[in-house]
C-alpha positions as CSV (number, residue, x, y, z in Angstrom):
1,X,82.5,171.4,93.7
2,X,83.3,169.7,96.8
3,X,80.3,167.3,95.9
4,X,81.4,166.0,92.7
5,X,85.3,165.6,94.3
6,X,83.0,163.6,96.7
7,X,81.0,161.5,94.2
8,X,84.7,161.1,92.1
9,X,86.0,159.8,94.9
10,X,83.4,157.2,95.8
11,X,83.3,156.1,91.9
12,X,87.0,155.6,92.2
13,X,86.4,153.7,95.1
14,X,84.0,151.6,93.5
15,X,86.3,150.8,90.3
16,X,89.5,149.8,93.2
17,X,86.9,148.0,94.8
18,X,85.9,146.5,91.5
19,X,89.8,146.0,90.5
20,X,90.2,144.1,94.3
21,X,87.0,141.8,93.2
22,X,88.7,140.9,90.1
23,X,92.0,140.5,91.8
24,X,90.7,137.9,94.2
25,X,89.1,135.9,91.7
26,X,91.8,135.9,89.8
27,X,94.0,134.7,93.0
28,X,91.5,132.2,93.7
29,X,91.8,130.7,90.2
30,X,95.6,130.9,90.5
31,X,95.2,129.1,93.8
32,X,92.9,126.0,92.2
33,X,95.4,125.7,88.9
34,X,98.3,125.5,91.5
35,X,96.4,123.0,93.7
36,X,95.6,120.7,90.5
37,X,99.4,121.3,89.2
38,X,100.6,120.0,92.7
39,X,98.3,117.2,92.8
40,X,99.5,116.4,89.6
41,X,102.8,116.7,90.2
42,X,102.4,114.4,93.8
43,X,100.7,112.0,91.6
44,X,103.6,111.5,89.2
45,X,106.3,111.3,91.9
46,X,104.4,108.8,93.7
47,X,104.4,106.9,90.6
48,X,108.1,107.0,89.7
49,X,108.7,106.0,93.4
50,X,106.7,102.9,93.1
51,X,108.3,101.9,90.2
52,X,111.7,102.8,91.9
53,X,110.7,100.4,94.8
54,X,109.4,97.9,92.7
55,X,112.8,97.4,90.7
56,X,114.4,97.7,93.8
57,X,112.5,94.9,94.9
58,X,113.0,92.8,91.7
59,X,117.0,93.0,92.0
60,X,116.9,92.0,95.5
61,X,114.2,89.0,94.9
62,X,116.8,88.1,92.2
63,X,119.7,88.1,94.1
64,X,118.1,86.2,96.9
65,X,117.0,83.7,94.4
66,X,120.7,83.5,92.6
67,X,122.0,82.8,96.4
68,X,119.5,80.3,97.4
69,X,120.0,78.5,94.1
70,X,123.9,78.5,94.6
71,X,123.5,77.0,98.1
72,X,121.1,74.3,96.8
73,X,123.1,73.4,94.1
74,X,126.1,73.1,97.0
75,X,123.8,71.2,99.2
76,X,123.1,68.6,96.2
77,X,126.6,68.0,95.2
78,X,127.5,67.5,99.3
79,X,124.5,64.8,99.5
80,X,125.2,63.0,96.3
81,X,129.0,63.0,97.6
82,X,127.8,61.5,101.0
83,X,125.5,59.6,99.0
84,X,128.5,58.1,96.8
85,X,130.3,57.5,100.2
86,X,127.6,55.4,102.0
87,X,127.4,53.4,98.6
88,X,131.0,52.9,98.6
89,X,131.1,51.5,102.1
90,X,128.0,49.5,101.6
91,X,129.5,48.1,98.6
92,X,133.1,47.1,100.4
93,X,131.4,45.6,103.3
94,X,128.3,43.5,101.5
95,X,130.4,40.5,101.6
96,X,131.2,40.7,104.8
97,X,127.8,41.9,106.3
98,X,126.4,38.6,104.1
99,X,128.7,36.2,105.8
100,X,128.0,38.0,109.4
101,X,124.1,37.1,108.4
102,X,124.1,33.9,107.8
103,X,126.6,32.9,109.8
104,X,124.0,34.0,112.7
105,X,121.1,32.5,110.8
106,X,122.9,29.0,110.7
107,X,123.6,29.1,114.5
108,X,119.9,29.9,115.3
């Protein structure tokens, strides 16, 4: 009798051991499906975070661009304004900037 507790004993052993097999395959499967969901999952917030940055980047190229344009169109208006002044002076002192010339002309 106490052999056949023995050999019950060592075939319960065998289906744990068996069961603990199956177990750890099972966990190891688990661990790749996880591993592949992470990745996956990495994958697709890396994404969404580049596009993030990227239309971050877009609005701030933008506003730089709406700036610099404003402060172009600034700088043209001052230079045709300075422009319309140095024309204005030229033309109120041709006459006498003519006469200056040839009155030094004649002398020579």
């Amino acid at each position: 009798m106490a052999e056949s507790k023995v050999t019950e004993i060592i075939k319960s052993l065998n289906v744990l051991e068996d069961d603990l097999d199956s177990l750890n395959g099972k966990v190891g499967d688990m661990k790749k499906q996880l591993a592949i969901k992470a990745q996956a999952k990495i994958d697709s917030l890396f994404e969404k975070t580049r596009e993030m940055a990227t239309q971050e980047a877009e609005v701030m190229i933008n506003a730089s661009k709406e700036k610099a344009t404003a402060e172009s169109a600034k700088i043209v208006q001052e230079g045709e304004t300075k422009l319309s002044e140095i024309q204005s002076n030229i033309d109120a002192n041709f006459d006498e900037a003519v006469k200056s010339v040839v009155s030094t002309v004649l002398k020579a």
